[in-house]
Backbone bond lengths (Angstrom), bond angles and torsions (degrees), N, CA, C in turn:
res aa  C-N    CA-C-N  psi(-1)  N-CA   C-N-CA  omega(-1)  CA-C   N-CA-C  phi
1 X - - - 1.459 - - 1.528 110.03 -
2 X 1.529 108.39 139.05 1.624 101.53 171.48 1.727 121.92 -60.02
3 X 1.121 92.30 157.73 1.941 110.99 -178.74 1.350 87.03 -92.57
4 X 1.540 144.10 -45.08 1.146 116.01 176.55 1.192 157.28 -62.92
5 X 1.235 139.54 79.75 1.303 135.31 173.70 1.507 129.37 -16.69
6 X 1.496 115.46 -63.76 1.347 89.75 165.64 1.718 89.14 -131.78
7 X 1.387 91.31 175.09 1.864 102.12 -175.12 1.732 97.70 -158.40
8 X 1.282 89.81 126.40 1.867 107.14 -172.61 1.504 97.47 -115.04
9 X 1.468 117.72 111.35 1.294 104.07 163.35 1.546 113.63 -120.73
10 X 1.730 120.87 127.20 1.271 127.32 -178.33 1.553 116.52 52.86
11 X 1.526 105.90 47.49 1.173 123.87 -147.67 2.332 84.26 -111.50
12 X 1.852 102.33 116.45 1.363 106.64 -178.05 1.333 102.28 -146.91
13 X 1.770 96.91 152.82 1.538 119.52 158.00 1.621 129.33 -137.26
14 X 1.128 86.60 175.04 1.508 83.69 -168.32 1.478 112.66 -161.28
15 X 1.265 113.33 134.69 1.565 113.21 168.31 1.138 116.98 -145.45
16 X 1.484 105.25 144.86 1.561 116.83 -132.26 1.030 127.53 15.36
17 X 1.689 134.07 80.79 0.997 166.12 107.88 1.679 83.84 109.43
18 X 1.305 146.58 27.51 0.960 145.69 -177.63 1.923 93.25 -112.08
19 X 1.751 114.78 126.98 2.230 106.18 170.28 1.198 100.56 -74.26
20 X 1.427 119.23 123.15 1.381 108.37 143.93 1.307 102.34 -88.67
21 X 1.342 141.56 1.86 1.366 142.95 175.50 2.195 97.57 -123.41
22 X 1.016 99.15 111.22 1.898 94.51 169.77 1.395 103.97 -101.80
23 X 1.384 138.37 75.71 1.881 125.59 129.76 2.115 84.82 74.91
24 X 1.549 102.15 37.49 1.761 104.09 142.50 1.236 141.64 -43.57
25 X 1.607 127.64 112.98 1.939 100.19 171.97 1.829 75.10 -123.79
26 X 1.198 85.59 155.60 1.196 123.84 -173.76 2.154 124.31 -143.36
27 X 1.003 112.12 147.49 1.118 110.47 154.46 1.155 114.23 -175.84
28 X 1.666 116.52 152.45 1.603 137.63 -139.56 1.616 81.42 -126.52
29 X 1.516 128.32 143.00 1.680 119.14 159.41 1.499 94.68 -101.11
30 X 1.337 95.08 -166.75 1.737 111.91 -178.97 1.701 91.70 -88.59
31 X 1.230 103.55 149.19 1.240 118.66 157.55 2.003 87.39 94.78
32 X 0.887 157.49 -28.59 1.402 162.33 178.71 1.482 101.09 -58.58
33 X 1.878 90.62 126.70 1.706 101.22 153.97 1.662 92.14 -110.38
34 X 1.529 81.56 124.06 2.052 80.44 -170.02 1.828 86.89 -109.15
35 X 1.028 100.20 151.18 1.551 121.74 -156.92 1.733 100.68 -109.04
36 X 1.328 131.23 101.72 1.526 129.18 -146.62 1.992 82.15 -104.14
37 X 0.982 85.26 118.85 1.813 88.38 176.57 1.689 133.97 -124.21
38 X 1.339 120.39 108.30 1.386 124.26 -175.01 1.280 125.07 -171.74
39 X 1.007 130.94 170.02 1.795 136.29 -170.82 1.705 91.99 -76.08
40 X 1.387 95.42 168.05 1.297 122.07 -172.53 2.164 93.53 -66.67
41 X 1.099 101.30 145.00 1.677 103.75 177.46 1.612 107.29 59.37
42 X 1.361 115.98 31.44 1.625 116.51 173.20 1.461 105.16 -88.30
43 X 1.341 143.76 -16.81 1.153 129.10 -142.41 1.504 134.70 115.77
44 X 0.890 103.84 -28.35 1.765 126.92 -162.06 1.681 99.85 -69.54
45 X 1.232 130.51 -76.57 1.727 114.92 -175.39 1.696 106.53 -54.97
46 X 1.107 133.76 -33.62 1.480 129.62 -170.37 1.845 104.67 -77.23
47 X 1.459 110.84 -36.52 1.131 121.06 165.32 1.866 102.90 -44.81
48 X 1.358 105.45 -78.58 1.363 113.08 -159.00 1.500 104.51 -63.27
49 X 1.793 124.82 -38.54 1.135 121.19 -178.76 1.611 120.12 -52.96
50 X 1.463 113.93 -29.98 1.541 122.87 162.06 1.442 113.02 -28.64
51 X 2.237 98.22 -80.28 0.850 116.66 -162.45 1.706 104.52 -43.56
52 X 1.180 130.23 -44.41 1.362 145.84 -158.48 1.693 99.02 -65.91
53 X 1.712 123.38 -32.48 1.152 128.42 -154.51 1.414 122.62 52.81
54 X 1.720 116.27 29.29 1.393 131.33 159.83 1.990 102.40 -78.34
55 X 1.199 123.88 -32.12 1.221 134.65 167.59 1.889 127.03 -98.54
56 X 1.155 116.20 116.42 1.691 102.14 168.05 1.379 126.91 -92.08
57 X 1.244 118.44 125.10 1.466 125.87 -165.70 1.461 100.71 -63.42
58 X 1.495 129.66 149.52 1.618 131.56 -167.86 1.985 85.63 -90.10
59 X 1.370 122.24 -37.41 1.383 105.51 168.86 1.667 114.41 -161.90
60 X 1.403 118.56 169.01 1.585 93.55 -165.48 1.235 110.78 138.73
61 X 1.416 143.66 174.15 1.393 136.38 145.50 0.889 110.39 -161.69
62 X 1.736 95.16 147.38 1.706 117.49 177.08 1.486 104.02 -105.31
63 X 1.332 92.73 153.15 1.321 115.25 169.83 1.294 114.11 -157.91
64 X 2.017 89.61 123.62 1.973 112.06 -157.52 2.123 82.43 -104.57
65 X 0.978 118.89 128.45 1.804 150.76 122.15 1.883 82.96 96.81
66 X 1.454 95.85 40.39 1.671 87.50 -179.20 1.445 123.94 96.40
67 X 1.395 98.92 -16.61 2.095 97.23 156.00 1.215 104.60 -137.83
68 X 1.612 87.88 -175.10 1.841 89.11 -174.81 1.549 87.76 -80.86
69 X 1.814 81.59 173.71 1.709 116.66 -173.10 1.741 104.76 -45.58
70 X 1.236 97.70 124.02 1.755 86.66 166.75 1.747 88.65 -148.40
71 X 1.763 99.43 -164.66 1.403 121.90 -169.71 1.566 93.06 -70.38
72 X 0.847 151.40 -23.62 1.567 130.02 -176.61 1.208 112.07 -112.72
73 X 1.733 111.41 -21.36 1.878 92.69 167.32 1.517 115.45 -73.98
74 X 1.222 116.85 -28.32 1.878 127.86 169.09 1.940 90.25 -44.85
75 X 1.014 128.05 -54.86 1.278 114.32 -158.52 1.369 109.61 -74.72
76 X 1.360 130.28 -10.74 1.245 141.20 -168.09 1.474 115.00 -78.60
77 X 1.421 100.00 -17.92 1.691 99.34 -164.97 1.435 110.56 -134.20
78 X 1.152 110.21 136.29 1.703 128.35 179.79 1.250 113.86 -100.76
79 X 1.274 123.79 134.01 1.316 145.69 -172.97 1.795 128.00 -128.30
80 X 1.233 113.55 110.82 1.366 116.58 157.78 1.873 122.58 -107.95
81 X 1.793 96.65 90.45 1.493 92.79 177.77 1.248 107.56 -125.34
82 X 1.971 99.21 140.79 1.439 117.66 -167.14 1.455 106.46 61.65
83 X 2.203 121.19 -102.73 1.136 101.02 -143.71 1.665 80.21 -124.38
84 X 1.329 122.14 167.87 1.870 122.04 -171.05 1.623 98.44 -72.06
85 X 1.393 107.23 -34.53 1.428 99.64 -147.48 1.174 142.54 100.63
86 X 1.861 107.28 15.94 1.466 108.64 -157.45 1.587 108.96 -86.73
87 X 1.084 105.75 178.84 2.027 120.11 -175.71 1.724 90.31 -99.00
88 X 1.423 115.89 105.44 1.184 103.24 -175.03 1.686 113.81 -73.78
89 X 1.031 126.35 -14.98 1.890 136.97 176.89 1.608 91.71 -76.71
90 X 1.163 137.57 11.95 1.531 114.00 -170.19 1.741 104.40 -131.43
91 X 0.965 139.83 154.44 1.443 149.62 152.40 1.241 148.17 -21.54
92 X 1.152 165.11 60.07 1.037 151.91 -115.86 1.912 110.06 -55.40
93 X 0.964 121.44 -28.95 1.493 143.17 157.82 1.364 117.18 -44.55
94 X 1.504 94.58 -56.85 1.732 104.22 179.74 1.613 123.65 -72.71
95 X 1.425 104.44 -24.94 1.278 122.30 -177.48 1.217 104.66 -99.21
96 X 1.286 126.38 1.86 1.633 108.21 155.63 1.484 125.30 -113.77
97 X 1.393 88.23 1.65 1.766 117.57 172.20 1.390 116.30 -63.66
98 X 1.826 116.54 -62.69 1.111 143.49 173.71 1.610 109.66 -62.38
99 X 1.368 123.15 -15.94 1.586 123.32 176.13 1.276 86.13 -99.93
100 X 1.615 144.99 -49.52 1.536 128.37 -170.45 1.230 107.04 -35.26
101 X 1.485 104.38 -64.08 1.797 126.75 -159.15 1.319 100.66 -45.44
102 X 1.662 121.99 -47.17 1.065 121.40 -144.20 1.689 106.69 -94.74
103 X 1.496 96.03 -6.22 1.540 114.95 169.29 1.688 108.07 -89.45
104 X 1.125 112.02 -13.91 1.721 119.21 177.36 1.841 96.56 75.43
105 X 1.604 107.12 23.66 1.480 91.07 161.20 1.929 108.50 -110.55
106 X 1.665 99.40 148.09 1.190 92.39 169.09 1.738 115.88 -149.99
107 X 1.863 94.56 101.60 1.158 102.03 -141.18 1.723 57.30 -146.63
108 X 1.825 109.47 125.19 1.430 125.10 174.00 1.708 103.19 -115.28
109 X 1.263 115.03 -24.48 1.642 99.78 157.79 1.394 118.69 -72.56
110 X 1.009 126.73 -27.89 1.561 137.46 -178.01 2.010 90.39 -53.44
111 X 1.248 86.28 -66.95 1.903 83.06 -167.20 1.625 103.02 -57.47
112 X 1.296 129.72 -60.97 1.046 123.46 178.18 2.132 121.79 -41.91
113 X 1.393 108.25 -24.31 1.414 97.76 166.99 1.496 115.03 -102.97
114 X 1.277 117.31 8.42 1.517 112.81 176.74 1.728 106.84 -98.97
115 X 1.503 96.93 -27.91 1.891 98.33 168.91 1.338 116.10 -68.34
116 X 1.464 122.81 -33.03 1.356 142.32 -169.89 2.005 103.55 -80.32
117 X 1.283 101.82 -24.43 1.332 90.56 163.44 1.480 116.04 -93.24
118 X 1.492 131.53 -51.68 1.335 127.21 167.79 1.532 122.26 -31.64
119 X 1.790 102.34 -15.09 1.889 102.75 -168.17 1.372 97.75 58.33
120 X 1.506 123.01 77.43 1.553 140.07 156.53 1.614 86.43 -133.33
121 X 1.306 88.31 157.74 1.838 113.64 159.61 1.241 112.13 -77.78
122 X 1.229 142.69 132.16 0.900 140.15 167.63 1.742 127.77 -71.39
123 X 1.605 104.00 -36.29 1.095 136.46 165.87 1.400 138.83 -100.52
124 X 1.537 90.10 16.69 1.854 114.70 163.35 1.017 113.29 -66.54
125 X 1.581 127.14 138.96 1.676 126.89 166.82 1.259 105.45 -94.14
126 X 1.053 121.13 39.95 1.936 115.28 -153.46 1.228 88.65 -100.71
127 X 1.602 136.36 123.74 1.591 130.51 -156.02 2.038 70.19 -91.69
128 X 1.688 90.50 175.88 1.269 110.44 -155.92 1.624 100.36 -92.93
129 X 1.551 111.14 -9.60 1.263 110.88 178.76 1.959 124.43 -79.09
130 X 1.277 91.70 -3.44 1.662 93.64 165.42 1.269 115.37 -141.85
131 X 1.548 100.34 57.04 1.181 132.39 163.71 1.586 114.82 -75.13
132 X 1.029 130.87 169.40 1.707 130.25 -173.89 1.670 89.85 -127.59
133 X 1.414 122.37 138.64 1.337 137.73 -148.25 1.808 87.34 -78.25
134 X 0.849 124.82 -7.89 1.603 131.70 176.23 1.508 112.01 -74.20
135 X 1.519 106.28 -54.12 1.422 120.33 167.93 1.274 109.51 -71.77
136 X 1.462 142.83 -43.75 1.518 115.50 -179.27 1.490 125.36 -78.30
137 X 1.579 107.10 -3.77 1.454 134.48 166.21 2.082 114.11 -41.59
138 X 1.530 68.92 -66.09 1.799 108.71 174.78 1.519 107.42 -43.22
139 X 1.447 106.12 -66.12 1.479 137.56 -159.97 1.967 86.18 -58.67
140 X 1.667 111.02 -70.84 1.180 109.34 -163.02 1.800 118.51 -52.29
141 X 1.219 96.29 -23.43 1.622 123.49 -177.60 1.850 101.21 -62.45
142 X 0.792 118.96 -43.75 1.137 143.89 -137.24 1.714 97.38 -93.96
143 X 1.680 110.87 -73.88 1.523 112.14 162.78 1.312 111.97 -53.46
144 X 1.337 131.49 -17.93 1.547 123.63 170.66 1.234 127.77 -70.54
145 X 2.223 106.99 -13.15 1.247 88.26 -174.27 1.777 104.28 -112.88
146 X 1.265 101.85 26.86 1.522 122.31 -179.65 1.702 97.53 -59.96
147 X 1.464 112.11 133.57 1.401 101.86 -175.68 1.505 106.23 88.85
148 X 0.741 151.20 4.04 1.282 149.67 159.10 1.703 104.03 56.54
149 X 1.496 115.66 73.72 1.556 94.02 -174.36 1.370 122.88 -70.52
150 X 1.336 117.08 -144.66 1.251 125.15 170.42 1.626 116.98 -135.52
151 X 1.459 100.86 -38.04 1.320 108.15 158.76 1.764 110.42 -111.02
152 X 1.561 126.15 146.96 1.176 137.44 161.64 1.359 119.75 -115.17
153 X 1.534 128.16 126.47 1.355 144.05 -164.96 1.545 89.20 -112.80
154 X 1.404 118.53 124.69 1.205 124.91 140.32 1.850 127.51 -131.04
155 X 1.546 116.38 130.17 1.115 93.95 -156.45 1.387 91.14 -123.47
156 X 1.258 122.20 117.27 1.125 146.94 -179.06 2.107 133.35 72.50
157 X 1.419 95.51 40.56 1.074 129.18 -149.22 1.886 121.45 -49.21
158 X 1.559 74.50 -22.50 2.094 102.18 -177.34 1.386 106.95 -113.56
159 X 1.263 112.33 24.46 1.411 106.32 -166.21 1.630 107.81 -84.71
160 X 1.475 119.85 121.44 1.487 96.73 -173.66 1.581 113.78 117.70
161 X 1.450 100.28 -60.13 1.304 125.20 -168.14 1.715 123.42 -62.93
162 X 1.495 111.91 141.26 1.514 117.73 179.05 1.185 126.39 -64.55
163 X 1.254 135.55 166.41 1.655 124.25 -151.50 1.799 89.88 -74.47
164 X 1.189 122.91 -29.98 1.518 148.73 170.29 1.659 97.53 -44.64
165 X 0.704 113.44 -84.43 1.554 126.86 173.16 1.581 108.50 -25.54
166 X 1.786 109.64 -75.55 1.069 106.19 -170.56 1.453 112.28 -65.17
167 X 1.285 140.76 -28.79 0.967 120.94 168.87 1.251 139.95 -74.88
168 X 1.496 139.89 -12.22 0.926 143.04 72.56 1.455 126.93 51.13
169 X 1.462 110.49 -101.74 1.965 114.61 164.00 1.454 103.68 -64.99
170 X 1.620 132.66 -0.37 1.424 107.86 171.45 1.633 106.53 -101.56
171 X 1.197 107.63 -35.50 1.235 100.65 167.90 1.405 123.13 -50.33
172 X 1.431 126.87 -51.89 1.071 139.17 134.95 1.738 128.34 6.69
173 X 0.977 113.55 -80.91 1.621 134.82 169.21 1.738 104.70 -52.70
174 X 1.308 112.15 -71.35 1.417 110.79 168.93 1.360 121.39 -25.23
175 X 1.109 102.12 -75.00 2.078 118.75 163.17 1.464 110.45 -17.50
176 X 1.185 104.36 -62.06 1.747 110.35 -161.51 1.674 98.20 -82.70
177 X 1.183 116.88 -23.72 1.087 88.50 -163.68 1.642 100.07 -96.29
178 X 1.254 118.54 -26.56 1.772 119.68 172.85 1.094 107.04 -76.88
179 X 1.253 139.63 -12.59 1.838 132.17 177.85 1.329 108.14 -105.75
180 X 1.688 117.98 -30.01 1.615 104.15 -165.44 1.328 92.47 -132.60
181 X 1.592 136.18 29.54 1.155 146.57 153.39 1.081 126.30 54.73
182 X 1.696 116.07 29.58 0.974 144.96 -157.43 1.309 120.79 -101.77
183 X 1.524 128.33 133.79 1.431 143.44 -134.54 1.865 101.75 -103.41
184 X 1.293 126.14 128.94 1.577 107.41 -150.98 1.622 88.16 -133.88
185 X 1.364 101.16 141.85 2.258 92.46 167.70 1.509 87.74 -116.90
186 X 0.891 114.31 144.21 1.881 108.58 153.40 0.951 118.70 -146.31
187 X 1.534 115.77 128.86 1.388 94.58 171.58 1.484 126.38 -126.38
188 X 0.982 124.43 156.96 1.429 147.19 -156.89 1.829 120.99 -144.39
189 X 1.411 92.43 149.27 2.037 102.42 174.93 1.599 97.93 -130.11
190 X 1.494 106.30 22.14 1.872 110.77 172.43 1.663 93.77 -95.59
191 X 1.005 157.91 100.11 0.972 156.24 -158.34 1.586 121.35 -89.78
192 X 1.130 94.60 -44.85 1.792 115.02 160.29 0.942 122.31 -36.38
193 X 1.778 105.35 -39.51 1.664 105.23 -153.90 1.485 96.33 -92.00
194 X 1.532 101.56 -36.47 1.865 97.64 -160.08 1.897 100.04 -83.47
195 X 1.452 123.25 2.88 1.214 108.29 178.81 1.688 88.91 -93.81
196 X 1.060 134.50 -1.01 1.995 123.32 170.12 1.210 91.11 -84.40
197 X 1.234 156.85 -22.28 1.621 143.69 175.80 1.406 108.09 -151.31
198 X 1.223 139.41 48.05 1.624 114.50 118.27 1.169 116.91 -89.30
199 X 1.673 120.86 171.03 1.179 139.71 140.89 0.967 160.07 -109.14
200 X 1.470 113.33 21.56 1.281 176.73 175.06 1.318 132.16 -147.40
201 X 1.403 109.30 162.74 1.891 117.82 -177.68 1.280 130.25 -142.09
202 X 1.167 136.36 86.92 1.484 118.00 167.49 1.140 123.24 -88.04
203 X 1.309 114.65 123.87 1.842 114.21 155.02 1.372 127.54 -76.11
204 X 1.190 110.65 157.64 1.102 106.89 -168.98 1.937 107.28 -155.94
205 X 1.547 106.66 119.49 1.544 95.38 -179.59 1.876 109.70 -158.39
206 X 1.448 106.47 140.91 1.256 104.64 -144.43 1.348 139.66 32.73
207 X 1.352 106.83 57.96 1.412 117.20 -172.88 1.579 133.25 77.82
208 X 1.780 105.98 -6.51 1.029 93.98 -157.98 1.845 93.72 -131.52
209 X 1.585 121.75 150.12 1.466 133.80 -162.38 1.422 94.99 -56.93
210 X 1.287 158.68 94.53 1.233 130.47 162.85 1.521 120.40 -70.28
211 X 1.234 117.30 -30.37 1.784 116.86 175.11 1.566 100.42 -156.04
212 X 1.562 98.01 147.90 1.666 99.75 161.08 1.724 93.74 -115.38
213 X 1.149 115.51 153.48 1.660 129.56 175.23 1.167 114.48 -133.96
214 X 1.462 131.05 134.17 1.570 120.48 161.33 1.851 103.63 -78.10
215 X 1.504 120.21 166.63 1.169 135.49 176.73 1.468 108.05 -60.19
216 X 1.757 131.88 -20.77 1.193 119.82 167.64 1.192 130.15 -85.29
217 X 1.736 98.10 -27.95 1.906 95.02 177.76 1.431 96.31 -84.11
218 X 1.430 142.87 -3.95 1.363 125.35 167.72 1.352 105.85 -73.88
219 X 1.149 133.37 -10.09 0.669 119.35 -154.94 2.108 112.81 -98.95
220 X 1.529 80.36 -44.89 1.590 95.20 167.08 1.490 112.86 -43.94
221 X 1.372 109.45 -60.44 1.834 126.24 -166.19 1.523 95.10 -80.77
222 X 1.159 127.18 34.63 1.107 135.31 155.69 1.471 128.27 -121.89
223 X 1.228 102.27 -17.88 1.671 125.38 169.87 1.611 121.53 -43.18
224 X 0.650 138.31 99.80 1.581 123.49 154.63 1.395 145.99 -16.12
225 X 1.096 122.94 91.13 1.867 115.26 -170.13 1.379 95.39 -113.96
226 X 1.680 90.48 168.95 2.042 112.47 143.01 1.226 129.87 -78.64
227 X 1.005 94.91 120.22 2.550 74.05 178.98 1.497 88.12 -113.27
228 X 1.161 108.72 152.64 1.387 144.85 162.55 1.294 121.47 -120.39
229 X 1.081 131.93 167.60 1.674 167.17 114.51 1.205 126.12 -26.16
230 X 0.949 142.89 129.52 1.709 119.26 133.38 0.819 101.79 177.83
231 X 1.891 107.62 161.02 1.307 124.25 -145.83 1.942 106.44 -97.21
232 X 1.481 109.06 20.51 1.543 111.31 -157.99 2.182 85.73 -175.72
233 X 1.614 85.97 76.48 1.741 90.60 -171.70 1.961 101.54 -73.57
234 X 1.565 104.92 -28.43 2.034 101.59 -171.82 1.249 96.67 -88.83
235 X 1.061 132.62 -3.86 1.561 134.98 162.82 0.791 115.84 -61.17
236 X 1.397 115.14 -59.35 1.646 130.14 -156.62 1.763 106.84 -101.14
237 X 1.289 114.07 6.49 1.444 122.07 -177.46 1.480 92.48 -105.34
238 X 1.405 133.24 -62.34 1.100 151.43 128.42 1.834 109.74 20.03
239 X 1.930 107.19 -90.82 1.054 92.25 177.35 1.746 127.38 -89.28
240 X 1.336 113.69 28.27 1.302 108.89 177.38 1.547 104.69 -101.41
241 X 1.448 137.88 -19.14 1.276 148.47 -175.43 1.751 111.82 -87.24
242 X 1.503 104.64 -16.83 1.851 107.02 166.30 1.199 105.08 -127.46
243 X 1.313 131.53 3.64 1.890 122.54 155.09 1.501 78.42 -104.66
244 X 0.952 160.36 -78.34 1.760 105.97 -113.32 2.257 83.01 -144.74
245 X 0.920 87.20 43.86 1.995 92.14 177.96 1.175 112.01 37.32
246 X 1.293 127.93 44.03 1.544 117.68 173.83 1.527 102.56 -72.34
247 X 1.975 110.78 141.83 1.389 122.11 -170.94 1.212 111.14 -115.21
248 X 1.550 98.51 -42.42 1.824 118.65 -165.77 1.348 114.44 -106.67
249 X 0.955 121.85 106.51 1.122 132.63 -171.35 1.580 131.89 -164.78
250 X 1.622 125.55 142.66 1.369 114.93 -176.45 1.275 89.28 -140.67
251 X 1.740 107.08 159.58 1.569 123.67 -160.59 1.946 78.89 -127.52
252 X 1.316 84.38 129.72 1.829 96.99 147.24 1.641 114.10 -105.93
253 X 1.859 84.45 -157.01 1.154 90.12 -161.74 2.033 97.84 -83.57
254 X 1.287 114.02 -147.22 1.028 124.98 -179.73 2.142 108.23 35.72
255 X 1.182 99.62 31.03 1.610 88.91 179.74 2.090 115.76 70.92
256 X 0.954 87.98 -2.21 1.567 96.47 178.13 2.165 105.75 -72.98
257 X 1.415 87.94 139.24 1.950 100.99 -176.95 1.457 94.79 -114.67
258 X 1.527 98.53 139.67 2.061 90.55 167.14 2.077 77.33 -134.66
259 X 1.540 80.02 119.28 1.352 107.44 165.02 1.757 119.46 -98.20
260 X 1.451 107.59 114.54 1.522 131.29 176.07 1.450 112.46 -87.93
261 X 1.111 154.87 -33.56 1.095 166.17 112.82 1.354 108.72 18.83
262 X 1.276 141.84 145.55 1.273 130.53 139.28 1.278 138.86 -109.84
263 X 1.818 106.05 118.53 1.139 98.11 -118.98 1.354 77.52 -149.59
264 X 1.754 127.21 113.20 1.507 134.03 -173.76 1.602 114.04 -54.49
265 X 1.731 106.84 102.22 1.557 88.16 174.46 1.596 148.83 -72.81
266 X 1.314 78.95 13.59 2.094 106.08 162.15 0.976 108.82 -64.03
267 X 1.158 120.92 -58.96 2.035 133.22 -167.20 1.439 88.41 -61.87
268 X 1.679 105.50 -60.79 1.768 95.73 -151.91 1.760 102.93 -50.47
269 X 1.334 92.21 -49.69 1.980 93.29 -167.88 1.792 116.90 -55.18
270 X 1.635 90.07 -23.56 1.503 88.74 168.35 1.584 138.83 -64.35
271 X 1.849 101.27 -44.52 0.919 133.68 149.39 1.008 119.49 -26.92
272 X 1.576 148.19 -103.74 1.143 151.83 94.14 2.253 106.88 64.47
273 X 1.306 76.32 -68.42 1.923 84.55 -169.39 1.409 90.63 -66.91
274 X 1.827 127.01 -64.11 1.412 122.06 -177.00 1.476 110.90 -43.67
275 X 1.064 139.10 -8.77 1.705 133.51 174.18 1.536 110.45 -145.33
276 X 1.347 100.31 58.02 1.656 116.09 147.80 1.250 126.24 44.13
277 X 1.984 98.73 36.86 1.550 105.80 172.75 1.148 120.77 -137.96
278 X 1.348 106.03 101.66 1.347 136.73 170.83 1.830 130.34 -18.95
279 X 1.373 120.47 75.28 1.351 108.46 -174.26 1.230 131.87 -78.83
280 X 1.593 129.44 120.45 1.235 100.07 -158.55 1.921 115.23 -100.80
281 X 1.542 105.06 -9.53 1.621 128.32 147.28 0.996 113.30 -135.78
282 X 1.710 93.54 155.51 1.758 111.53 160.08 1.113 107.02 -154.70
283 X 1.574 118.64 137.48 1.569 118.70 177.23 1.423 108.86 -156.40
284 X 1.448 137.96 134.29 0.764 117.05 137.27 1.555 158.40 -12.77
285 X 1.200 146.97 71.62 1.490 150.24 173.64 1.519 110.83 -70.97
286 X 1.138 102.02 120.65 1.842 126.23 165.27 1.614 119.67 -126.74
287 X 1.504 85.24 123.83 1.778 97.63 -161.76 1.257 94.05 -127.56
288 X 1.714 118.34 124.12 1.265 113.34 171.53 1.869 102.88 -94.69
289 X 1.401 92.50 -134.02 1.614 111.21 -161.64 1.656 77.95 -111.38
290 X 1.540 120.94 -50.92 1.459 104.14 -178.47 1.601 123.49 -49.16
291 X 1.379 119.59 -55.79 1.305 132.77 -162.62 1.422 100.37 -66.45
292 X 1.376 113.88 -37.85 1.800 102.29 -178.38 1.127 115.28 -81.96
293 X 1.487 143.19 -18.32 1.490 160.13 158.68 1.192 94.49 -45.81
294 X 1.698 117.56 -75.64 1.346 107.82 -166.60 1.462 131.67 -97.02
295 X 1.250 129.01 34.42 1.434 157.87 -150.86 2.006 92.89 -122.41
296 X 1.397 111.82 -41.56 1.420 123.07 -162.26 1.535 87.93 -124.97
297 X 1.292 166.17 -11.28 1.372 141.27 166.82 1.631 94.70 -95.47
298 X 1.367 147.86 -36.80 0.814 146.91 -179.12 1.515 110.12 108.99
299 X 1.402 126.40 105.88 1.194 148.43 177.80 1.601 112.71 53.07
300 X 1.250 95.73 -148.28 1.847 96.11 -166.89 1.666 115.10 -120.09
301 X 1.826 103.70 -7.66 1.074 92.20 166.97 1.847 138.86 -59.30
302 X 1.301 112.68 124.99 1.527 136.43 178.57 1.156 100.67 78.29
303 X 1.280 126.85 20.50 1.511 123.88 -179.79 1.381 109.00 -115.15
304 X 1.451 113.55 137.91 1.867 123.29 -171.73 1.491 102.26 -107.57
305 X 1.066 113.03 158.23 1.470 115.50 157.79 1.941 111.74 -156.71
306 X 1.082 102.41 87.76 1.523 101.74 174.67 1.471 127.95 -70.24
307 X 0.759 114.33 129.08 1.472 110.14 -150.14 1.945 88.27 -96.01
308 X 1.173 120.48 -39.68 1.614 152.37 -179.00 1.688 96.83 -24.43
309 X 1.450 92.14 -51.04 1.367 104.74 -164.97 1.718 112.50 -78.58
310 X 1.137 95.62 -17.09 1.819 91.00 -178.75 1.518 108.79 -68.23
């Protein structure tokens, strides 16, 4: 059986002849909080609204837990996109009552332990309309996980929200997905938050996939090196690995070294000069999680990155 949960191949939309979706493949495995990443108007709710089958792709195909979309993979997956939908005169109780029913489940401990995890009352009369956008966050979270899915979509889940809040729905997400092994998309332009819990990455910009990453190779190409020059690169690869133990390391093209190692660039240049090889740069490079995010979604508009929080 496939590991993938869902799989989008050449999957597009469009209205008036303008993609907000460009010919996406994608795929999410089981066990992934995949981290949906892009500026405001990139793609991202029409993306996920697909997956949801609240949207029909103009051409393309999905395929939810290893087949295409049918009546029981739709039941598999919970969704919070944009707004919940709640009855603002009604309860947080009542409003997950009236979505059970309407799910044909009727299971009143079920609601009572899914409010009890969001931190709602279960037995609050507090209508939902003077609610704090933190609590209907919760609330919408909450009817999503009615049904016990397998996969959970949330698309933009902290948006808005107090540092209280966001931590909160991250703690949250973590939970479900290490206790009830549960498969998560989210997406977000808080950047901070979703690199403390994804495990996975998609980008995403003008409609179109630019990279998927797991959390380890972001993690590498996020590292810090030296790059150099030089006019004699197996030389200088050569003598930096029996003077001074260099391990980590990758050679491009043009004779260029990116040294991972840490590794004094006094010695190296010394090195180097004592055996007649000519450097023609060297500099330090420092690449966070910000600069590579926004280097590939395209600039910084509506996009955060708190650094505070790491």
């Amino acid at each position: 059986m496939s590991s993938d949960v869902v799989e989008l191949t050449n999957i597009s939309k469009a209205y008036k002849h303008i993609y907000a979706v460009d010919h996406i493949n994608m795929k999410i495995k089981k066990g992934d909080i995949y981290g949906f990443i892009g500026r405001n108007g990139a793609g991202k709710s029409t993306t996920l609204k697909m997956i949801c089958g609240l949207v029909s792709p103009d051409s393309g195909q999905i395929k939810l837990f290893g087949e295409e979309r049918n009546r029981m993979s739709a039941r598999r997956i919970g969704s919070l996109i944009e707004t919940a939908g709640l009855y603002p005169g009604m309860s947080a109780y009542d409003n997950m009552d009236i979505k059970a029913t309407a799910m044909g489940l009727h299971d009143t401990q079920k609601i009572h332990e899914l409010l009890k995890l969001v931190k709602l009352d279960s037995k609050s009369k507090k209508p939902v309309k003077k609610f704090s956008l933190g609590m209907k966050q919760r609330l919408g979270i909450a009817m999503a996980l009615l049904g016990n899915p397998d996969l959970l979509i949330l698309d933009e889940p902290i948006n808005g929200l107090d540092p209280e809040g966001i931590r909160e729905i991250r703690e949250m997400i973590q939970y479900l997905n290490e206790t009830k092994k549960m498969t998560i998309i989210i997406s977000s332009h808080i950047l901070g938050e979703l690199s403390k819990i994804a495990t996975r990455y998609g980008m995403i910009r003008d409609g179109k996939l630019i990279e998927e990453i797991s959390k380890e190779e972001l993690a590498l190409k996020c590292m810090d090196y030296l790059s150099m020059k030089v006019d004699n690169i197996q030389k200088a690869v050569t003598l930096l690995e029996t003077k001074l133990g260099m391990q980590h390391y990758q050679v491009h093209e043009q004779n260029e070294l990116w040294i991972f190692d840490d590794i004094d660039s006094a010695q190296v240049n010394l090195i180097l000069a004592q055996n007649d090889i000519a450097i023609s740069s060297m500099f330090y490079q420092k690449q966070d999680l910000e600069s590579y995010f926004l280097e590939r979604i395209g600039g910084n508009d509506h996009v955060e990155y708190d650094k505070s929080r790491n």
